[in-house]
C-alpha positions in Angstrom: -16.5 9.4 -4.4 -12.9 8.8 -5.9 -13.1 4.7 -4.3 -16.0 3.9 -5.9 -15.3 5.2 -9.7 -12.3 2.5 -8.6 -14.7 -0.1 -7.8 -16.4 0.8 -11.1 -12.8 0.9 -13.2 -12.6 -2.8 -12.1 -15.7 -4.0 -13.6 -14.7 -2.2 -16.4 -12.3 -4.6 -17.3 -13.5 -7.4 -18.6 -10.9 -10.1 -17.8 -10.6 -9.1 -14.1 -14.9 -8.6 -13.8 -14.6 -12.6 -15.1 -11.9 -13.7 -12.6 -13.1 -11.9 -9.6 -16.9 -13.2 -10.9 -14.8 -16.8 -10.9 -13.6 -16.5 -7.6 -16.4 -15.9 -6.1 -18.5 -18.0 -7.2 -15.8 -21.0 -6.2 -15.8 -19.1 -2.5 -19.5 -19.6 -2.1 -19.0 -23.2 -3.3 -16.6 -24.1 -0.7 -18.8 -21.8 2.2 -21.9 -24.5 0.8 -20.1 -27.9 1.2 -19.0 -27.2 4.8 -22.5 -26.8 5.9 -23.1 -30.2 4.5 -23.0 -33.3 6.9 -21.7 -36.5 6.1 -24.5 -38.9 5.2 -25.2 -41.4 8.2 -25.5 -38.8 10.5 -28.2 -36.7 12.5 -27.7 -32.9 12.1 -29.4 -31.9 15.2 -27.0 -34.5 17.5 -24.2 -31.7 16.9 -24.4 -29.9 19.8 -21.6 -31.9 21.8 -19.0 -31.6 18.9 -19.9 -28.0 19.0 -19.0 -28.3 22.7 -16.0 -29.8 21.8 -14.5 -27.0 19.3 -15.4 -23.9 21.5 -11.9 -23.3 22.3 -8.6 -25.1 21.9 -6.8 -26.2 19.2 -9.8 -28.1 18.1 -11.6 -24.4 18.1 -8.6 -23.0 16.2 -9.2 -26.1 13.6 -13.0 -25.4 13.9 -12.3 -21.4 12.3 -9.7 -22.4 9.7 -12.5 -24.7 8.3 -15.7 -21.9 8.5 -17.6 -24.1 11.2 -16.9 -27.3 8.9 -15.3 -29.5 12.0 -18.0 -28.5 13.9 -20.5 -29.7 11.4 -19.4 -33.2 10.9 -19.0 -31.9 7.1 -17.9 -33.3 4.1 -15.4 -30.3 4.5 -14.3 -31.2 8.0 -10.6 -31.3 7.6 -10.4 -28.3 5.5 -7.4 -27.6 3.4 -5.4 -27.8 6.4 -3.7 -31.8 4.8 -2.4 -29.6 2.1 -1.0 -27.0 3.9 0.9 -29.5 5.8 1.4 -32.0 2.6 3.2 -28.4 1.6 5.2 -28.2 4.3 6.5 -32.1 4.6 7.4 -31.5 0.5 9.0 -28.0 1.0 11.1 -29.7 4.2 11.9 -32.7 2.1 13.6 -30.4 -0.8 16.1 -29.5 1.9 17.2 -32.7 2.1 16.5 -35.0 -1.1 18.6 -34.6 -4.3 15.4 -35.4 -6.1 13.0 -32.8 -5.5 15.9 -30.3 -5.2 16.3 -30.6 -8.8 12.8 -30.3 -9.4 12.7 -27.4 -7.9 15.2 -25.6 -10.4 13.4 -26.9 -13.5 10.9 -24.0 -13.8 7.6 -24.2 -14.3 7.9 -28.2 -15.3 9.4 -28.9 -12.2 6.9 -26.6 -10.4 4.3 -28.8 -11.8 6.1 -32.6 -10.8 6.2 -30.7 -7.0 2.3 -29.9 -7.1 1.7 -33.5 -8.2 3.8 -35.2 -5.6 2.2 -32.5 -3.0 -1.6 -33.7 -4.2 -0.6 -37.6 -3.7 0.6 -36.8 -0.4 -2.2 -34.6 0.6 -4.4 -37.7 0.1 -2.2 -39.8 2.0 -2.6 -37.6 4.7 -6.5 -37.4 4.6 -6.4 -40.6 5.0 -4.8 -41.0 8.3 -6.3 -38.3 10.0 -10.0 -39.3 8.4 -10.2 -41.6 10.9 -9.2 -40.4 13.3 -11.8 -38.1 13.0 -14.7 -40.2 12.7 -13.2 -41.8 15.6 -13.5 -38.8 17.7 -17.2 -38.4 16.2 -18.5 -41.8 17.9 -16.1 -40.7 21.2 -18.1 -37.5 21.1 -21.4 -37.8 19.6 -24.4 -39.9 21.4 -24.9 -43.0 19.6 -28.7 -42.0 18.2 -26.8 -39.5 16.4 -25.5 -42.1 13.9 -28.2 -43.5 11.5 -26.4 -46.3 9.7 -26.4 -49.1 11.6 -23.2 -50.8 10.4 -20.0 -49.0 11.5 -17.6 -50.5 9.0 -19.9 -49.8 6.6 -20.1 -45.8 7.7 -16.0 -45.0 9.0 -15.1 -46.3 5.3 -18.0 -44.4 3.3 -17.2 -41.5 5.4 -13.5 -41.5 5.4 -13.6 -41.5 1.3 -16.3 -38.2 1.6 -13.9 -36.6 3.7 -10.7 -37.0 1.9 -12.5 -36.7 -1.9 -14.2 -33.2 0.3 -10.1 -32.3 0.7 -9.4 -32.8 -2.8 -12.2 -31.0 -3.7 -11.4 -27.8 -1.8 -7.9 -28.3 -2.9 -9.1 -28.3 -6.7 -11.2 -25.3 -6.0 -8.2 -23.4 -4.3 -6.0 -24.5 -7.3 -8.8 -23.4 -9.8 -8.9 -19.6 -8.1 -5.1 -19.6 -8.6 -5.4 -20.2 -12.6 -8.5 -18.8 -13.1 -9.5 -16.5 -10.6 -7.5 -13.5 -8.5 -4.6 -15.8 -7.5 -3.8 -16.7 -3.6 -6.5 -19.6 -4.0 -5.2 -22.0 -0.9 -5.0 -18.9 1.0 -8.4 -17.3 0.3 -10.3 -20.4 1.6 -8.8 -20.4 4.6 -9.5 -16.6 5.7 -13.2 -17.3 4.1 -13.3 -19.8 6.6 -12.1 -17.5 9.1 -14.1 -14.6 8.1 -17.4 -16.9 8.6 -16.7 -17.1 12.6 -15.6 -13.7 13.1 -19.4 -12.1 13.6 -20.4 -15.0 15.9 -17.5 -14.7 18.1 -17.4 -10.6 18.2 -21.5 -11.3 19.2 -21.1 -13.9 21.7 -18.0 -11.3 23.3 -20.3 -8.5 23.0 -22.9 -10.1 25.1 -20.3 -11.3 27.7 -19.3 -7.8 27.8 -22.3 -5.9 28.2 -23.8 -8.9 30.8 -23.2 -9.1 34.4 -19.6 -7.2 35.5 -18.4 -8.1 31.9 -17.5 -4.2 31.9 -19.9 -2.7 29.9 -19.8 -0.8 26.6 -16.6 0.6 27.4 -14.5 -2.6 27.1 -15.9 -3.7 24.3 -14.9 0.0 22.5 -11.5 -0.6 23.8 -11.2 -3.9 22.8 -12.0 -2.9 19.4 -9.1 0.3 19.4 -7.2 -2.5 20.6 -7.9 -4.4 17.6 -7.7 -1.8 15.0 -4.5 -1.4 16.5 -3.2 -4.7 15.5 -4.7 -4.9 12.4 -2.3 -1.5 12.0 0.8 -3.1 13.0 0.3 -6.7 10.8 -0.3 -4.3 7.8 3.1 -2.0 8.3 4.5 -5.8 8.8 3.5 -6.9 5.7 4.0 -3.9 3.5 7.4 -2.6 5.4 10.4 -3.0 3.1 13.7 -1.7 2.8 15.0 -0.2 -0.6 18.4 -1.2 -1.4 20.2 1.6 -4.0 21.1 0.5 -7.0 23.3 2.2 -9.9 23.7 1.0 -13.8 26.3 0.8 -16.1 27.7 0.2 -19.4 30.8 0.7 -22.3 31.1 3.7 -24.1 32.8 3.5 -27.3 35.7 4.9 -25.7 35.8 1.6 -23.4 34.6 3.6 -19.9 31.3 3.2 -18.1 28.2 5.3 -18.3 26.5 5.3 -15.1 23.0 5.6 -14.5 21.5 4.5 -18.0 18.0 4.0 -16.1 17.8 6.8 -13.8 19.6 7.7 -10.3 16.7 6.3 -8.1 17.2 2.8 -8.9 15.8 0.2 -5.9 15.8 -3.3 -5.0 13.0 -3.5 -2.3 13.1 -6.1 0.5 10.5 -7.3 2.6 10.8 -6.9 5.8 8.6 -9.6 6.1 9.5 -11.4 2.9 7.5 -14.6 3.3 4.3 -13.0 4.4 1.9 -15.2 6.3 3.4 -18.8 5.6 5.4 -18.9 8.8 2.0 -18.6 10.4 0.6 -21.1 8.2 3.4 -23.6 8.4 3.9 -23.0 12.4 0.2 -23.7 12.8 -0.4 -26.7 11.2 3.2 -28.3 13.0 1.7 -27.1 16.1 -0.9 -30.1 15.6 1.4 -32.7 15.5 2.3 -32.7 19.5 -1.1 -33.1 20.5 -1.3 -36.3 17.8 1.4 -38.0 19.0 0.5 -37.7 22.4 -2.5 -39.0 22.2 -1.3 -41.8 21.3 -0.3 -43.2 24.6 -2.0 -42.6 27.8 1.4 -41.9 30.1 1.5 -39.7 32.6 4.0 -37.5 30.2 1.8 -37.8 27.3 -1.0 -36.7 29.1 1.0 -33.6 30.4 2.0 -32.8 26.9 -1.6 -33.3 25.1 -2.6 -31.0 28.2 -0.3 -28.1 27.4 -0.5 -28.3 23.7 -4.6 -28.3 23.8 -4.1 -24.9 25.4 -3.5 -22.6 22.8 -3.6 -19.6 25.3 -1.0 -21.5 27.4 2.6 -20.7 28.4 4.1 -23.5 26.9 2.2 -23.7 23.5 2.9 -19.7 22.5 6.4 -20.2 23.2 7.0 -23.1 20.9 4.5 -21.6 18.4 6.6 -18.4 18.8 10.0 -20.1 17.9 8.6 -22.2 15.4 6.9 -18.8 13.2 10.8 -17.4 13.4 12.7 -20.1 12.3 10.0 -20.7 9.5 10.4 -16.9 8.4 13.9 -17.5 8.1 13.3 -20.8 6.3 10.5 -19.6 3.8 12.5 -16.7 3.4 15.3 -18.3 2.1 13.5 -20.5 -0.3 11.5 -17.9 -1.7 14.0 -14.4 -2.0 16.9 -16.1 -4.1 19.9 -13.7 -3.4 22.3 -15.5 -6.0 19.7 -15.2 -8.8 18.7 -11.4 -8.2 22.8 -10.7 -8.0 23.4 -12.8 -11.5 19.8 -10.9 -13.1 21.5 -7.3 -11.7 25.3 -8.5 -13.1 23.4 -8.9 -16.4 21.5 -6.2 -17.1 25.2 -4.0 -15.8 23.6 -2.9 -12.3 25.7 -2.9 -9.2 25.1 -1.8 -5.8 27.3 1.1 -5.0 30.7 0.1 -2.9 29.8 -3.9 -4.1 31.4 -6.0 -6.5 28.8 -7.5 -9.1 28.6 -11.2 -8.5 29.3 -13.6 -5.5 29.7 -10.0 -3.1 26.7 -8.7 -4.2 24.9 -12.0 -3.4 26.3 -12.1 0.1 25.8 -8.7 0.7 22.1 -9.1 -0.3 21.8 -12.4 1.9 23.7 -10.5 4.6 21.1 -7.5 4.6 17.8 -10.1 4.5 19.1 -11.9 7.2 19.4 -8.7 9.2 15.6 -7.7 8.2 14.1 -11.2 9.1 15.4 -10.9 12.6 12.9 -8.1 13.6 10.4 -8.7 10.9 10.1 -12.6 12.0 10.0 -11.7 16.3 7.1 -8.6 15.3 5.5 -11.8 12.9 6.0 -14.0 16.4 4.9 -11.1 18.9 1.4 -10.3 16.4 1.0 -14.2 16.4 1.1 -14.7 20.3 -0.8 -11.5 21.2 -4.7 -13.7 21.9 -2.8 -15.6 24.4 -2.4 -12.0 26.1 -5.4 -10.8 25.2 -7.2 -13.5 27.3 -5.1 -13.5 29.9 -4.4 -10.0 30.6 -7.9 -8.6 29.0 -10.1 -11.3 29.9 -11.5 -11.0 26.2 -13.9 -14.4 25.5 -11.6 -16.6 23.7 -13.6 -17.2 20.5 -12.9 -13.4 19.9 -9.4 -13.2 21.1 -8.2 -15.1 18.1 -9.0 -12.4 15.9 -6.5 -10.2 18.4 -3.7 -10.5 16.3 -2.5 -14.3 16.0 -3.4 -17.0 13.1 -6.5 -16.0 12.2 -5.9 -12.2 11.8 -2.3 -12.1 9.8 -3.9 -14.3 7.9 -7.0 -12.1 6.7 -4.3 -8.9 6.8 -1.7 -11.0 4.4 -4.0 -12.1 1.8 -6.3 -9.2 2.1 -3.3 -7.1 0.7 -2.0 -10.0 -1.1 -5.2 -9.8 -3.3 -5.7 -6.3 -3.6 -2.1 -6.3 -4.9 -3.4 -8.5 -7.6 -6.0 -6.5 -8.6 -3.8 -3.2 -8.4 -1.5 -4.7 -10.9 -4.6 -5.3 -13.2 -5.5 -1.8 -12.6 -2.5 -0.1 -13.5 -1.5 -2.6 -16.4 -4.9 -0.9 -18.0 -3.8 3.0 -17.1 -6.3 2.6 -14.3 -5.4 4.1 -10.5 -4.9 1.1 -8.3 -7.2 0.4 -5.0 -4.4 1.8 -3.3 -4.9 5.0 -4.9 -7.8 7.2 -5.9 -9.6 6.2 -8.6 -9.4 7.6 -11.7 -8.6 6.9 -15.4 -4.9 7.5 -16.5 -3.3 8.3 -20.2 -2.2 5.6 -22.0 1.8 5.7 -22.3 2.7 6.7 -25.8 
């Protein structure tokens, strides 16, 4: 068994046993606090807020915390005020001199964006903390509060919930540096993961009960499935390898080409920004339903209406447009074309038939922009595909969001993202990576 003397080379290293051990432990940390309620109120009054995230976008909220919404916890809101803090910081660099210089400082600047991004992540819990303890006394019976004085409890509770926020942000931040890496993203597929075995049992017993279709739709439901799960992992790991030769003076003032080898590569994603467009898409695709709730018009109720529906028309084709102009946009922030043509002018690399320098650049731009168009409309397909897996498959909708969509690019993108991480640990210590067999290798002379 080849995968586990693997399993067995990666406790062999001591630095990765720790990190992973680290990681871990942090995971089960976060998994604890969202089963605990806030203080003031009565555990077993839940069952209407359950109600209320079965499905919709509050049920889509409801996974991304691991039940936490539904549990009136001190977790409630998840990390989901960072990820959009992120996005309003990442939109404002666009557009502000300030943060754009930040953003070419290095690792200083790096750090000045994280703090500005943590401020405004607690600026954000603290709007939407009310709002949902608001929605708690609109939804909850009033027995199910214990403390009498309301003041007293929206402003007690509204502090747990945003210093809960912080917390899981710390946590995320604190897996980054200490543990695997990809900390903000591992909490929210943890979250996911926990309402994944609920949802496939409550679709199993819709199946298999009354003219649900039996045993037989719930094995091609899963092919179905496993198909998906096929496709967002060739999304994620497709690239295309861009040829590359090198070159440099001889004493007699010509070039020698080829100094490194003739199978020379600059690989590029097809899907370069992995699952961020989801990420970012999702939590804009929040705001609508906000906003119109905010008035009680006859077009605001029309719009809160079709952006509550998250298997609806209307919301998959805005979430659709929104994951391929955020591919393109997280993309271009994140593969910097000038820099990898200045790095490969340096080191006396060109690509065959292109001018080192500014043609290289735009050549490089040129080709990414011709990958993102199919990688981000496959990234929008994959994200849309529960809408038709409920409407054309009748799947139970708790389980349909695992058919491709948020919740299962998510788990695929990290999922490789980390065992990536631990590869390069792996291989750094003449170990096979988990993406080979398993088995010692000679140490390079």
């Amino acid at each position: 068994m080849k995968f586990i003397d693997t399993i067995k080379n990666v406790w062999k290293i001591e630095e990765l046993k720790n990190r992973i051990l680290v990681t871990l432990g942090l995971l089960l940390v976060y998994r604890f606090g969202a089963q605990i309620v806030l203080p003031g109120i009565d555990a077993s009054e839940l069952a209407n807020l359950g109600t209320q995230t079965q499905d919709g976008i509050l049920g889509l909220l409801n996974a991304f915390t691991g039940g936490a919404f539904a549990n009136a916890s001190v977790f409630a809101l998840g990390i989901m005020p960072y990820i959009s803090a992120s996005i309003v910081v990442q939109l404002m660099g666009i557009a502000i001199p300030y943060l754009q210089k930040l953003q070419k400082e290095g690792e200083s600047g790096r750090k000045k964006i994280n703090q500005i991004t943590r401020w405004l992540t607690i600026a954000i819990t603290l709007v939407q903390g009310p709002g949902y303890i608001y929605n708690l006394f609109a939804t909850l019976p009033a027995e199910a509060f214990v403390i009498p004085n309301q003041t007293v409890f929206v402003v007690s509770s509204v502090i747990i919930i945003s210093t809960g926020c912080v917390f899981a942000m710390w946590l995320g931040e604190k897996i980054t540096d200490k543990g695997i890496g990809n900390g903000i993203s591992l909490l929210i597929m943890v979250g996911i993961i926990a309402t994944l075995p609920q949802s496939f049992v409550q679709n199993f017993a819709s199946r298999t009960s009354g003219d649900g279709g039996g045993m037989i739709m719930v094995l091609i439901e899963l092919v179905i499935w496993f198909v998906i799960i096929l496709a967002s992992v060739l999304l994620v790991m497709a690239v295309r390898q861009i040829p590359v030769q090198y070159a440099r003076r001889t004493a007699g003032g010509g070039y020698e080409k080829n100094v490194f080898g003739s199978r020379q590569y600059i690989p590029l994603k097809l899907n370069a920004s992995g699952v961020m467009p989801i990420i970012f898409a999702q939590a804009i695709m929040f705001v609508p339903v906000a906003v119109a709730g905010l008035s009680d018009s006859e077009m605001s109720q029309g719009v809160k209406a079709a952006f509550s529906d998250i298997f609806g028309f209307w919301y998959n084709l805005v979430f659709a447009l929104l994951i391929i102009i955020f591919t393109y946009f997280y993309t271009a922030i994140t593969v910097p074309t000038n820099k990898m043509a200045d790095d490969l002018k340096r080191s006396g690399g060109f690509i065959p038939g292109i001018r080192p320098g500014s043609e290289t650049s735009e050549y490089l731009d040129k080709i990414m922009s011709q990958i993102t168009l199919p990688g981000s409309i496959f990234l929008a397909l994959i994200a849309i595909f529960p809408a038709v897996a409920v409407k054309l498959l009748n799947v139970q909708q708790g389980w349909a969001l695992f058919f491709g969509g948020t919740s299962l690019l998510i788990m695929v993108g990290v999922a490789i993202d980390t065992m990536q991480q631990v590869n390069s640990y792996l291989l750094n210590r003449h170990y096979d990576g988990l993406m080979k067999t398993g088995k010692n290798r000679k140490a390079v002379a």
